[in-house]
mmCIF file of the N, C-alpha and C atoms, coordinates in Angstrom:
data_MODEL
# 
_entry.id   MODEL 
# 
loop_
_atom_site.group_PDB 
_atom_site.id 
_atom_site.type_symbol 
_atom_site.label_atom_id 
_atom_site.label_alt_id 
_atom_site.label_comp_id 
_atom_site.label_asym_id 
_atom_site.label_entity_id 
_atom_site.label_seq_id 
_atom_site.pdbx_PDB_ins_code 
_atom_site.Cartn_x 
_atom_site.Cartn_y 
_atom_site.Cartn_z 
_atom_site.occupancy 
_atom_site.B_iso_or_equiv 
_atom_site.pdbx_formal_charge 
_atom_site.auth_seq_id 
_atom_site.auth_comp_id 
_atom_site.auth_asym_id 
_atom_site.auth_atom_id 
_atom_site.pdbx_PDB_model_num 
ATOM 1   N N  . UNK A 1 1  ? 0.814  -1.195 0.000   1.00 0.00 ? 1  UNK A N  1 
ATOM 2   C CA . UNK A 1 1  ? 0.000  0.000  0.000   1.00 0.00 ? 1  UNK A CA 1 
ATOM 3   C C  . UNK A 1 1  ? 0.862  1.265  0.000   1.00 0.00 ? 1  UNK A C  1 
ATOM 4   N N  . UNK A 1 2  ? 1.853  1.046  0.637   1.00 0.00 ? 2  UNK A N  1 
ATOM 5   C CA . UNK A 1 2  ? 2.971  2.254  0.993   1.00 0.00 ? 2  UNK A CA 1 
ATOM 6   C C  . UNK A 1 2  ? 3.343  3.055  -0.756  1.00 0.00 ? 2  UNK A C  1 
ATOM 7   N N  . UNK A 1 3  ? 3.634  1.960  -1.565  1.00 0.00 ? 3  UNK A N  1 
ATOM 8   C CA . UNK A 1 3  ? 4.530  2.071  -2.996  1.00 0.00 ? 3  UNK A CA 1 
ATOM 9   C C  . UNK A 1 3  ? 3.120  2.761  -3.605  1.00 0.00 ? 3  UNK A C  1 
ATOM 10  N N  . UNK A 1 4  ? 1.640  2.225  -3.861  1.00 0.00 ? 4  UNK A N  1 
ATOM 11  C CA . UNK A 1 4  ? 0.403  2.955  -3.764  1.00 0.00 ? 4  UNK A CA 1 
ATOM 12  C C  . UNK A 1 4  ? 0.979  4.161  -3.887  1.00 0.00 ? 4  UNK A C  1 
ATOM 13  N N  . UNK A 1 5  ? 0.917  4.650  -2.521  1.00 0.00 ? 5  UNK A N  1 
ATOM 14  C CA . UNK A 1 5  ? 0.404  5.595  -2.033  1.00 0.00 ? 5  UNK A CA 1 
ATOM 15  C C  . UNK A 1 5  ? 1.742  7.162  -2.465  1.00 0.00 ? 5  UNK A C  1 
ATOM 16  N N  . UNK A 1 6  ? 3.039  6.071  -2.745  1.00 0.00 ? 6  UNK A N  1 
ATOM 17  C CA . UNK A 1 6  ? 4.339  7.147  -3.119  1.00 0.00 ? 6  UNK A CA 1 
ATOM 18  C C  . UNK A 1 6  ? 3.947  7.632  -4.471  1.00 0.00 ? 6  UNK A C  1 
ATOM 19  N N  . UNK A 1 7  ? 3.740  6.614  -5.035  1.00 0.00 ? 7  UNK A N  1 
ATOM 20  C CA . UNK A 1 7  ? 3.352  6.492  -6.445  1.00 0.00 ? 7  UNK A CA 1 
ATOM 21  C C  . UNK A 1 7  ? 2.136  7.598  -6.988  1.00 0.00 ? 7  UNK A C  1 
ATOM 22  N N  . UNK A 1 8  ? 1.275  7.976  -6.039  1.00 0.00 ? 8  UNK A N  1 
ATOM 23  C CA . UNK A 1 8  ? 0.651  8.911  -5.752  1.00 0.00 ? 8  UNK A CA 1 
ATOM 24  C C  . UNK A 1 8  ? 0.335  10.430 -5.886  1.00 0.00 ? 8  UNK A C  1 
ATOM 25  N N  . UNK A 1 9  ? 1.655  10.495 -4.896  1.00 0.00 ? 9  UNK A N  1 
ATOM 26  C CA . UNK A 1 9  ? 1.968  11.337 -4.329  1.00 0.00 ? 9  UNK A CA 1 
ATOM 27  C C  . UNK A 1 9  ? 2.616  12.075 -5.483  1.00 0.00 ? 9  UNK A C  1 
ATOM 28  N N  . UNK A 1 10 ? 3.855  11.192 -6.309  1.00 0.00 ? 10 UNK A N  1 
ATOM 29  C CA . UNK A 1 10 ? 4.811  11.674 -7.489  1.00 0.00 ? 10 UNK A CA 1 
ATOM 30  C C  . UNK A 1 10 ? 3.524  11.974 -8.368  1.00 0.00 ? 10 UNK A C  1 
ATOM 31  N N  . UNK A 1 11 ? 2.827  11.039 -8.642  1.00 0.00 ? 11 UNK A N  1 
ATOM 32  C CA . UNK A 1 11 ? 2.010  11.414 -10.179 1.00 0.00 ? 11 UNK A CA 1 
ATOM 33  C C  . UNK A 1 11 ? 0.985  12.496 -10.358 1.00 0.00 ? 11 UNK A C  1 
ATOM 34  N N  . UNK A 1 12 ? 0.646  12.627 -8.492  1.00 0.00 ? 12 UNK A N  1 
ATOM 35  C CA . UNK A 1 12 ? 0.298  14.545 -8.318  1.00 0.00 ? 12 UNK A CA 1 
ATOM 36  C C  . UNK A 1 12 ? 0.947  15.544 -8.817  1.00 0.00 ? 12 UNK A C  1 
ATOM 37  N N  . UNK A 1 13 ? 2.344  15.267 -8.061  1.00 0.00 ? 13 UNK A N  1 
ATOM 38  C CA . UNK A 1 13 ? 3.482  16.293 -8.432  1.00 0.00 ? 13 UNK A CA 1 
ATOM 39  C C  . UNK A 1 13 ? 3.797  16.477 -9.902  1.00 0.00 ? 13 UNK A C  1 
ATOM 40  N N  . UNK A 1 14 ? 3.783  15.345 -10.486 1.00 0.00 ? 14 UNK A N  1 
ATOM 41  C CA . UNK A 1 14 ? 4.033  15.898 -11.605 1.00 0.00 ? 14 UNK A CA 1 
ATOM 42  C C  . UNK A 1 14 ? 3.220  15.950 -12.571 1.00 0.00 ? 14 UNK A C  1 
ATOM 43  N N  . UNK A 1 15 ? 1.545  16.207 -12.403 1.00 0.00 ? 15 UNK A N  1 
ATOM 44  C CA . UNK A 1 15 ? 0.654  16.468 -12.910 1.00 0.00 ? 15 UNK A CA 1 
ATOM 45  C C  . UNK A 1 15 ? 0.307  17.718 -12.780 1.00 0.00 ? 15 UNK A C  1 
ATOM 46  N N  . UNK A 1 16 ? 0.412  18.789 -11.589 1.00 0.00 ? 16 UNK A N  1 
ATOM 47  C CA . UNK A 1 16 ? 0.273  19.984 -11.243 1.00 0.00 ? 16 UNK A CA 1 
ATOM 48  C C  . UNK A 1 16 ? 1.620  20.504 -11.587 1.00 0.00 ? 16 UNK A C  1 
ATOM 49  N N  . UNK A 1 17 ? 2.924  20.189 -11.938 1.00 0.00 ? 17 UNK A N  1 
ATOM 50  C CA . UNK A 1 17 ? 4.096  20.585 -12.602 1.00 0.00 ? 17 UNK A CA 1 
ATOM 51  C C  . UNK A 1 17 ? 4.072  20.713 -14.244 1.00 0.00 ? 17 UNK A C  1 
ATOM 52  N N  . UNK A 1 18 ? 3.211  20.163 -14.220 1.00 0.00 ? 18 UNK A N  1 
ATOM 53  C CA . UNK A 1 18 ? 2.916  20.065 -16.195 1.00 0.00 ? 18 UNK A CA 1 
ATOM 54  C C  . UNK A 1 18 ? 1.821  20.804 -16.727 1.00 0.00 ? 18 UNK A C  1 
ATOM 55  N N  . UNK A 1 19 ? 0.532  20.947 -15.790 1.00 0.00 ? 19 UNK A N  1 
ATOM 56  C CA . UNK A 1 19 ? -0.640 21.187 -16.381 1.00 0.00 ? 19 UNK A CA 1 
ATOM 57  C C  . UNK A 1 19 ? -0.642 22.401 -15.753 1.00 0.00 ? 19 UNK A C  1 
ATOM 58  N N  . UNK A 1 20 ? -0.267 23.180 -14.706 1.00 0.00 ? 20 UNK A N  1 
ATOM 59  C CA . UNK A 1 20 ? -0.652 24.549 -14.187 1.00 0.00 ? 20 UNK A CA 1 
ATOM 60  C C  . UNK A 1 20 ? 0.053  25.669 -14.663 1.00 0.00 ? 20 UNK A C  1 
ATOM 61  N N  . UNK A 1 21 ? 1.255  25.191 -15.061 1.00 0.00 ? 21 UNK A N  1 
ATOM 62  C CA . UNK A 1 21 ? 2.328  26.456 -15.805 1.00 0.00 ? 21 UNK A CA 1 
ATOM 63  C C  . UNK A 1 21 ? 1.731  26.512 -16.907 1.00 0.00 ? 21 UNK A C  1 
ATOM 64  N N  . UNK A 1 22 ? 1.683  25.859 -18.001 1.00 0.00 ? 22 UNK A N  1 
ATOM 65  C CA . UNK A 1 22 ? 1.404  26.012 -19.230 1.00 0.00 ? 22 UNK A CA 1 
ATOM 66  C C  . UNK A 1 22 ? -0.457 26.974 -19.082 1.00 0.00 ? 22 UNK A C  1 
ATOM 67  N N  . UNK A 1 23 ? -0.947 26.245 -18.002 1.00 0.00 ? 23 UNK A N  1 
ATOM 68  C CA . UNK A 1 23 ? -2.495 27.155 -18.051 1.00 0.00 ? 23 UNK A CA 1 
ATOM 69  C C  . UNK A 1 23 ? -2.351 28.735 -17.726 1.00 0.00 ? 23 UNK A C  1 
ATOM 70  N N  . UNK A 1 24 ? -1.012 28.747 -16.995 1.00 0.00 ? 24 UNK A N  1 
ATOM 71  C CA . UNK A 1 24 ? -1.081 29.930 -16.571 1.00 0.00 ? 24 UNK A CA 1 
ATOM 72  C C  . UNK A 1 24 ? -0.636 30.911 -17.800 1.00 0.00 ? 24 UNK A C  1 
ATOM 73  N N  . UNK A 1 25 ? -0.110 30.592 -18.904 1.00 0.00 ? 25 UNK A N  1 
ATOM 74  C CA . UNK A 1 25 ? 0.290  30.905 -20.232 1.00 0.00 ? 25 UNK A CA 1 
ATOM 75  C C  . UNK A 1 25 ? -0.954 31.686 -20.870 1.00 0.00 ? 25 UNK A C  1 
ATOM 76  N N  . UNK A 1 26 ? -2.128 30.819 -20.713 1.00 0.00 ? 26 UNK A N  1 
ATOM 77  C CA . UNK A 1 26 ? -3.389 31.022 -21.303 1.00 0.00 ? 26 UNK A CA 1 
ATOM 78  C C  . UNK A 1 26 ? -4.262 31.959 -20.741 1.00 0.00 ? 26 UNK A C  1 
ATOM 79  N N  . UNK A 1 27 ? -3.682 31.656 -19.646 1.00 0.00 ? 27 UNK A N  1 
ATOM 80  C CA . UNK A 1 27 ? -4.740 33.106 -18.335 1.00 0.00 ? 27 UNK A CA 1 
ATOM 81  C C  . UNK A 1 27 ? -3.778 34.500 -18.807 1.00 0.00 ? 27 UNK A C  1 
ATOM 82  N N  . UNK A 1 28 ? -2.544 34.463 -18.776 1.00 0.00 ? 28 UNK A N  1 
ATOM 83  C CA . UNK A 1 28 ? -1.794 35.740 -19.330 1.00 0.00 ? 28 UNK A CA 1 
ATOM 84  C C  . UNK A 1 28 ? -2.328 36.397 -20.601 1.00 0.00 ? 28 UNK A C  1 
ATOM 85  N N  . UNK A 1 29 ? -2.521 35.210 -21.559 1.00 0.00 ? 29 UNK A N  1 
ATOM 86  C CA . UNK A 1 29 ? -2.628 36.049 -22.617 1.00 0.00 ? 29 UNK A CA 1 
ATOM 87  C C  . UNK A 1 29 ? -4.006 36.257 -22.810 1.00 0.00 ? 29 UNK A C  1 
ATOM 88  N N  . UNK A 1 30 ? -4.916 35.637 -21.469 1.00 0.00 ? 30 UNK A N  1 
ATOM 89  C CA . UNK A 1 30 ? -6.452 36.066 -21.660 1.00 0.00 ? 30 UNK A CA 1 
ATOM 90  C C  . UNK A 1 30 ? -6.571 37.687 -22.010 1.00 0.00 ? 30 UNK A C  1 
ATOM 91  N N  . UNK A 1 31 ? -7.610 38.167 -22.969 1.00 0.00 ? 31 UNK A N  1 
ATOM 92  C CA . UNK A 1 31 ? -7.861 39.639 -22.607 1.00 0.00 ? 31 UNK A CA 1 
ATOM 93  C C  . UNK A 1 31 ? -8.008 40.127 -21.059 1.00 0.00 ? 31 UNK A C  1 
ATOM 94  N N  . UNK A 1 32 ? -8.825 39.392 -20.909 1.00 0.00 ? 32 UNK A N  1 
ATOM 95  C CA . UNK A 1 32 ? -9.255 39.975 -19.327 1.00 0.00 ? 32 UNK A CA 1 
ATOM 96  C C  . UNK A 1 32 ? -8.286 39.753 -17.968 1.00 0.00 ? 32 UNK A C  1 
ATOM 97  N N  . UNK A 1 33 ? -7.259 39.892 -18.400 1.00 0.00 ? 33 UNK A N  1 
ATOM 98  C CA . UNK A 1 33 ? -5.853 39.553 -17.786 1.00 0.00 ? 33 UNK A CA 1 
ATOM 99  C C  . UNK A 1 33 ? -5.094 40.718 -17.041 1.00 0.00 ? 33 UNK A C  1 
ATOM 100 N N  . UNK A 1 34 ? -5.673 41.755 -17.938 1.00 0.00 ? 34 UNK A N  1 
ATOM 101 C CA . UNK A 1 34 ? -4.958 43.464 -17.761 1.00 0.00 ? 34 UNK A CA 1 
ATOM 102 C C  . UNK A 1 34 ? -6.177 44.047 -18.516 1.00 0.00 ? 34 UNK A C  1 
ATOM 103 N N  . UNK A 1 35 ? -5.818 45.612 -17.767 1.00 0.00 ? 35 UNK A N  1 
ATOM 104 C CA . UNK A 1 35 ? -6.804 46.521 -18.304 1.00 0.00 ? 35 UNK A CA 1 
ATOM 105 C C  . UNK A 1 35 ? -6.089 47.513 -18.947 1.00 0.00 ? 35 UNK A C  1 
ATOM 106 N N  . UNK A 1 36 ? -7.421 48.540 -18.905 1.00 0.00 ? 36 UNK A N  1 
ATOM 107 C CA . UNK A 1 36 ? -6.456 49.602 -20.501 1.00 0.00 ? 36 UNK A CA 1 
ATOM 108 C C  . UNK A 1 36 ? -4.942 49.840 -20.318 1.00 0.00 ? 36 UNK A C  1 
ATOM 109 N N  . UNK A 1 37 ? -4.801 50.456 -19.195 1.00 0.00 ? 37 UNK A N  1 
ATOM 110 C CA . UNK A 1 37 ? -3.528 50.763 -18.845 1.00 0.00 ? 37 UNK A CA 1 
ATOM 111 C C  . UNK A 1 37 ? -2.528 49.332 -18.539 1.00 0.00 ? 37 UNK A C  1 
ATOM 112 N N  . UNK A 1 38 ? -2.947 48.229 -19.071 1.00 0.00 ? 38 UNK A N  1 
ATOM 113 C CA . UNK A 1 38 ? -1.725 46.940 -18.800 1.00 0.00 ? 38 UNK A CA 1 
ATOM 114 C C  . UNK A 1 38 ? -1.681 46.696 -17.269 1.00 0.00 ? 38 UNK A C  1 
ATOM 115 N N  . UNK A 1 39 ? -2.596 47.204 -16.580 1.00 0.00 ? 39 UNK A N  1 
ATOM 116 C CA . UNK A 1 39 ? -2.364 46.606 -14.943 1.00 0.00 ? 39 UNK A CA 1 
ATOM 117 C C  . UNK A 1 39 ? -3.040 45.325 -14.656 1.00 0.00 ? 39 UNK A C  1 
ATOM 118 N N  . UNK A 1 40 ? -2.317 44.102 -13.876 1.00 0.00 ? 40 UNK A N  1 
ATOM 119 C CA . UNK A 1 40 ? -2.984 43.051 -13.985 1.00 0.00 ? 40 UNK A CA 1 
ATOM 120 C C  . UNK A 1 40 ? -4.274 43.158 -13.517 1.00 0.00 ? 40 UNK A C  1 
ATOM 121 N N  . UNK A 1 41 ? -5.278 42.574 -13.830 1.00 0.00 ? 41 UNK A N  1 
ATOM 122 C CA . UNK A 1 41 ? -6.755 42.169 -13.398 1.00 0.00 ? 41 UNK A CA 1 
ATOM 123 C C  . UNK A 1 41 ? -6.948 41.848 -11.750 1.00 0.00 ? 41 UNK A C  1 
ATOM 124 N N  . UNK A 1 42 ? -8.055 41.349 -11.169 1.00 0.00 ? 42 UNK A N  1 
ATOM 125 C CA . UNK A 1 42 ? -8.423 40.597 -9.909  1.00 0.00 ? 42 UNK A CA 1 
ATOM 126 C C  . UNK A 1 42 ? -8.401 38.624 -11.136 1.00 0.00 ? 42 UNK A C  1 
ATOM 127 N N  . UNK A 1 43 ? -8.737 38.791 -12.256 1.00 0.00 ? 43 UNK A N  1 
ATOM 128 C CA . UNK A 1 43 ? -9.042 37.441 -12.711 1.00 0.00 ? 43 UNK A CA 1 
ATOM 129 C C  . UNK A 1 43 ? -7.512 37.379 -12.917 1.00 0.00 ? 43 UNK A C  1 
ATOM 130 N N  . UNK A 1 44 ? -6.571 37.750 -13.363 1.00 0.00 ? 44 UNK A N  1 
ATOM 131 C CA . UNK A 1 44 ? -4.997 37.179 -13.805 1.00 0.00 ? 44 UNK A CA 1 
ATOM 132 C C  . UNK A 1 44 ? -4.633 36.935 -12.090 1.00 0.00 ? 44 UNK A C  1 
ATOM 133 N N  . UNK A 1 45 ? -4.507 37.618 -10.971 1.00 0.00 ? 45 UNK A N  1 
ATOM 134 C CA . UNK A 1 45 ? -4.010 37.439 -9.987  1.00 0.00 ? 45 UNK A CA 1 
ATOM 135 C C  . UNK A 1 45 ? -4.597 36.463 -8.936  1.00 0.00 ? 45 UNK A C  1 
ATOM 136 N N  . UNK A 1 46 ? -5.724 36.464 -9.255  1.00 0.00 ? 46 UNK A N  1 
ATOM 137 C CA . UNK A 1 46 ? -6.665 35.178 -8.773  1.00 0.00 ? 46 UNK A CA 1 
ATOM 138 C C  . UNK A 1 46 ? -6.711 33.748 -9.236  1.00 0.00 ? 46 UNK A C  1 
ATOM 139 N N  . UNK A 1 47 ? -6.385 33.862 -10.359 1.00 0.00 ? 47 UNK A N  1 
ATOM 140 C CA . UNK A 1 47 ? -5.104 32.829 -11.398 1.00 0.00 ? 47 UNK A CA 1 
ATOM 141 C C  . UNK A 1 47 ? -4.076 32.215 -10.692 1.00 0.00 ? 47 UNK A C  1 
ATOM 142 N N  . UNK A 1 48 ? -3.553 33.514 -10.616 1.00 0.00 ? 48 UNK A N  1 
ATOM 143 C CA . UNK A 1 48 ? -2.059 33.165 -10.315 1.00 0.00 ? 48 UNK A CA 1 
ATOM 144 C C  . UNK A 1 48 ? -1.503 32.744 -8.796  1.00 0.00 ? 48 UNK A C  1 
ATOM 145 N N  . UNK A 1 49 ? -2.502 33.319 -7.742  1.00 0.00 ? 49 UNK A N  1 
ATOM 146 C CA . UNK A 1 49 ? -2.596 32.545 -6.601  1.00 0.00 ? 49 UNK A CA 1 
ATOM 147 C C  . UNK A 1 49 ? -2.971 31.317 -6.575  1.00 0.00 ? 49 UNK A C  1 
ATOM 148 N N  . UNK A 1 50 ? -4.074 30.776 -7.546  1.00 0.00 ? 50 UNK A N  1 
ATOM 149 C CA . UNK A 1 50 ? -4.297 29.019 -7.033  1.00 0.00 ? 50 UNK A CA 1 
ATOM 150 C C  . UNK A 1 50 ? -3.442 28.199 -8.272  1.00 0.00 ? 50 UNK A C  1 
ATOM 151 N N  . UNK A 1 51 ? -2.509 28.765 -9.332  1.00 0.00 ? 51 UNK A N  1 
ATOM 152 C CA . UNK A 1 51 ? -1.339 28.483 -9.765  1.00 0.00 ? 51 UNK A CA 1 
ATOM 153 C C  . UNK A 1 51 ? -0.543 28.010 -8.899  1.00 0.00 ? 51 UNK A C  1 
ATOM 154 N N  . UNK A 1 52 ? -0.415 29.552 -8.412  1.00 0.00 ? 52 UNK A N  1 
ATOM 155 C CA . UNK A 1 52 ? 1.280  29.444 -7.062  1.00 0.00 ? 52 UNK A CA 1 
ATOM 156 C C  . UNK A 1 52 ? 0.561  28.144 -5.864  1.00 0.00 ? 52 UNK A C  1 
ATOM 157 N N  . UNK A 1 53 ? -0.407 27.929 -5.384  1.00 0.00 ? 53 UNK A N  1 
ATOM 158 C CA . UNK A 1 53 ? -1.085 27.177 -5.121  1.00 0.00 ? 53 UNK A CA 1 
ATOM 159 C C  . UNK A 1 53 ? -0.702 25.334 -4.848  1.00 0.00 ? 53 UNK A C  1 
ATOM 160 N N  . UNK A 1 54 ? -1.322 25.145 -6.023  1.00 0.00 ? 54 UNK A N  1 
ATOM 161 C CA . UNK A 1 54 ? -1.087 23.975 -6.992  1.00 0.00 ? 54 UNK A CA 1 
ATOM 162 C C  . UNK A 1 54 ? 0.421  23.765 -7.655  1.00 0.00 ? 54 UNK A C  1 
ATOM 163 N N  . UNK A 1 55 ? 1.062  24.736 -7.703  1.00 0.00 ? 55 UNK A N  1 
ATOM 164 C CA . UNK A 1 55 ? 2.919  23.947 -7.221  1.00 0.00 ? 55 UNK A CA 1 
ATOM 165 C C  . UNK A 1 55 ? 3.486  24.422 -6.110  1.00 0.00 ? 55 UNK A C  1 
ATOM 166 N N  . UNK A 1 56 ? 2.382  24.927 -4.711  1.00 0.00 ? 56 UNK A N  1 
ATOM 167 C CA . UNK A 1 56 ? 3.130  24.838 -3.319  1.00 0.00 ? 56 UNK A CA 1 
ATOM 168 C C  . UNK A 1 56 ? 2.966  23.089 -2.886  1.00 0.00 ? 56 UNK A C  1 
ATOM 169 N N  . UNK A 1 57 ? 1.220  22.482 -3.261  1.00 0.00 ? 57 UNK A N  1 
ATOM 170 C CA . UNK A 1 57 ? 1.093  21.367 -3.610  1.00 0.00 ? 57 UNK A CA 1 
ATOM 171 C C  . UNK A 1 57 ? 1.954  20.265 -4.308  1.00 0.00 ? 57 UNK A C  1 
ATOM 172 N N  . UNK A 1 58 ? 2.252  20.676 -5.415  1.00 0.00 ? 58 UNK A N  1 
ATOM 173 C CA . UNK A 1 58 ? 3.607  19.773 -5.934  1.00 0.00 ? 58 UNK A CA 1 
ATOM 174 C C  . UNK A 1 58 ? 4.343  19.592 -5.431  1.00 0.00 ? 58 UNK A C  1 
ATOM 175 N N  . UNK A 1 59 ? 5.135  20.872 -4.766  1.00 0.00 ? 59 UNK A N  1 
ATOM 176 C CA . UNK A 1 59 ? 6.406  20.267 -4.478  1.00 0.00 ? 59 UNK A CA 1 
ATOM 177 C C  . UNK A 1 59 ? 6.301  19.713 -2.983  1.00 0.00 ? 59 UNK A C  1 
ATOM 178 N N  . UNK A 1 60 ? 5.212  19.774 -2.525  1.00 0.00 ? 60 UNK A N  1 
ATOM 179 C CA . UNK A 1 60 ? 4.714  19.204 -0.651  1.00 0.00 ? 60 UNK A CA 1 
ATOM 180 C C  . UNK A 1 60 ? 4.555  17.454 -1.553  1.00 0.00 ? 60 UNK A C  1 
ATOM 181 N N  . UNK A 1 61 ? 4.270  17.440 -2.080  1.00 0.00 ? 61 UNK A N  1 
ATOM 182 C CA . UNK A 1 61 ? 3.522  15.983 -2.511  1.00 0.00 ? 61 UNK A CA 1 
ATOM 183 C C  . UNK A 1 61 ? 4.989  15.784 -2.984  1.00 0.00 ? 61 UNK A C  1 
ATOM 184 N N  . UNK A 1 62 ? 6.224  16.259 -3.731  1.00 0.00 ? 62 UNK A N  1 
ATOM 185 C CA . UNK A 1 62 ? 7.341  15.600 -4.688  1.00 0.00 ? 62 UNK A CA 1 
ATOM 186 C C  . UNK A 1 62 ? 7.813  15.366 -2.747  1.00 0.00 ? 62 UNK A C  1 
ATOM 187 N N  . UNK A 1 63 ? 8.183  16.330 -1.826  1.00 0.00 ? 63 UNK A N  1 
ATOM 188 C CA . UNK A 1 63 ? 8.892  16.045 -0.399  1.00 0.00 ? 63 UNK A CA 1 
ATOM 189 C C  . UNK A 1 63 ? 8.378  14.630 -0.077  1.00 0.00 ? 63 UNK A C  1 
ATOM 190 N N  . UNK A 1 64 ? 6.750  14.795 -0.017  1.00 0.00 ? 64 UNK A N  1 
ATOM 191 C CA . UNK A 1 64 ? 6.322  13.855 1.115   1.00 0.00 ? 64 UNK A CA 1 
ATOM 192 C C  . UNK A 1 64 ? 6.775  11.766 0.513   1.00 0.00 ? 64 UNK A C  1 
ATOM 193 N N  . UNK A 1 65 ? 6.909  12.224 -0.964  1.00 0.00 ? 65 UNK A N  1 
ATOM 194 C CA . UNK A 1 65 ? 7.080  11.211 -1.660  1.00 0.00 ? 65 UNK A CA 1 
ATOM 195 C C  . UNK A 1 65 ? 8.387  10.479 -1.000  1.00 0.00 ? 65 UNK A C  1 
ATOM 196 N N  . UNK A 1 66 ? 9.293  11.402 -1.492  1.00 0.00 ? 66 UNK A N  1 
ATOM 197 C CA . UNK A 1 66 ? 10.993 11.467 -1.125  1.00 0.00 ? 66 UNK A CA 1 
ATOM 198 C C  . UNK A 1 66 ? 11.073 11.110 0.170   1.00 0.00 ? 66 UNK A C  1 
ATOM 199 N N  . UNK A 1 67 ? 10.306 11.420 0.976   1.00 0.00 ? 67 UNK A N  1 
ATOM 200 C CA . UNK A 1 67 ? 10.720 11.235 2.058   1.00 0.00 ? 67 UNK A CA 1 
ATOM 201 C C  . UNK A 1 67 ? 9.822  9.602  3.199   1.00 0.00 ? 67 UNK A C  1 
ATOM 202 N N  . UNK A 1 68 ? 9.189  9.358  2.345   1.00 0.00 ? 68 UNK A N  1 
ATOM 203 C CA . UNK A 1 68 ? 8.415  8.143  2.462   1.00 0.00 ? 68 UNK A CA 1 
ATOM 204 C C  . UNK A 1 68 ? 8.951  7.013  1.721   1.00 0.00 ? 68 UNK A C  1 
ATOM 205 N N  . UNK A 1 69 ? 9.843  7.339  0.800   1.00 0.00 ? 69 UNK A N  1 
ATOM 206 C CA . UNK A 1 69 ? 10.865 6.775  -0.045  1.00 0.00 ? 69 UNK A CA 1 
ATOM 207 C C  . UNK A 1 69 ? 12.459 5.998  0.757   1.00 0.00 ? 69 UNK A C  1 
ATOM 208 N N  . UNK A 1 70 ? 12.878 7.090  1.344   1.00 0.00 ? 70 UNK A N  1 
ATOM 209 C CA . UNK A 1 70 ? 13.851 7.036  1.685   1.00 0.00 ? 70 UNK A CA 1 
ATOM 210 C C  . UNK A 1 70 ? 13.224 6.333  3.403   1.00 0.00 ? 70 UNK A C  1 
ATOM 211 N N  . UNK A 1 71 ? 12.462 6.492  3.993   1.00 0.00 ? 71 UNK A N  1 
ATOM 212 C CA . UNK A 1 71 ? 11.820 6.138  5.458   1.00 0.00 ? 71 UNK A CA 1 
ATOM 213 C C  . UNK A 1 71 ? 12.312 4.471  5.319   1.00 0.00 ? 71 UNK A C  1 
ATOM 214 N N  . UNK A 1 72 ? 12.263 3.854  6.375   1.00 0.00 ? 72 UNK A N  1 
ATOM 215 C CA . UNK A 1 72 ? 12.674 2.616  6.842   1.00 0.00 ? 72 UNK A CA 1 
ATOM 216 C C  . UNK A 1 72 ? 11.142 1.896  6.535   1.00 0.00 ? 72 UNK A C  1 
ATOM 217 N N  . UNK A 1 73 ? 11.378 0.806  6.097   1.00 0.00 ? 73 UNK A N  1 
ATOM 218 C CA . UNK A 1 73 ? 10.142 0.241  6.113   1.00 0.00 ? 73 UNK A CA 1 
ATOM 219 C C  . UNK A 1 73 ? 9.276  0.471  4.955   1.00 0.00 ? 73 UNK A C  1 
ATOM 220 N N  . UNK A 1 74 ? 9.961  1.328  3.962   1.00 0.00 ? 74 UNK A N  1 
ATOM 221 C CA . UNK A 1 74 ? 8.905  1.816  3.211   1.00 0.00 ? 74 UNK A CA 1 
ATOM 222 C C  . UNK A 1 74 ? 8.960  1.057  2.009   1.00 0.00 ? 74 UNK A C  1 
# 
């Protein structure tokens, strides 16, 4: 269950490492991203917090992996 559960953990990490950067590409170049004057939006920065988000997530899930990896018993 342990190998489960590492196995997991990595294929989070590197599912929110692949799929959230590149979205965040698409939210940038949304119109509604910036206004007249080029200042970011509430929608680009509201973006970009559950971005930054979803790889504080990654890399907690790539640790918890590594370190359940390397654990005795595991």
């Amino acid at each position: 269950m342990t190998v489960v559960l590492i196995a997991l953990l990595f294929v989070n990490a590197g599912f929110n490492v692949l799929v959230w950067p590149r979205f965040y590409g698409r939210v940038a170049k949304d119109p509604r991203a910036r206004d007249a004057e080029g200042k970011a939006t509430r929608f680009l920065i509201v973006h970009a917090v559950l971005i930054a988000l979803a790889l504080a997530i990654a890399l907690a899930s790539a640790i918890a992996a590594i370190v359940a990896l390397v654990a005795p018993g595991a």
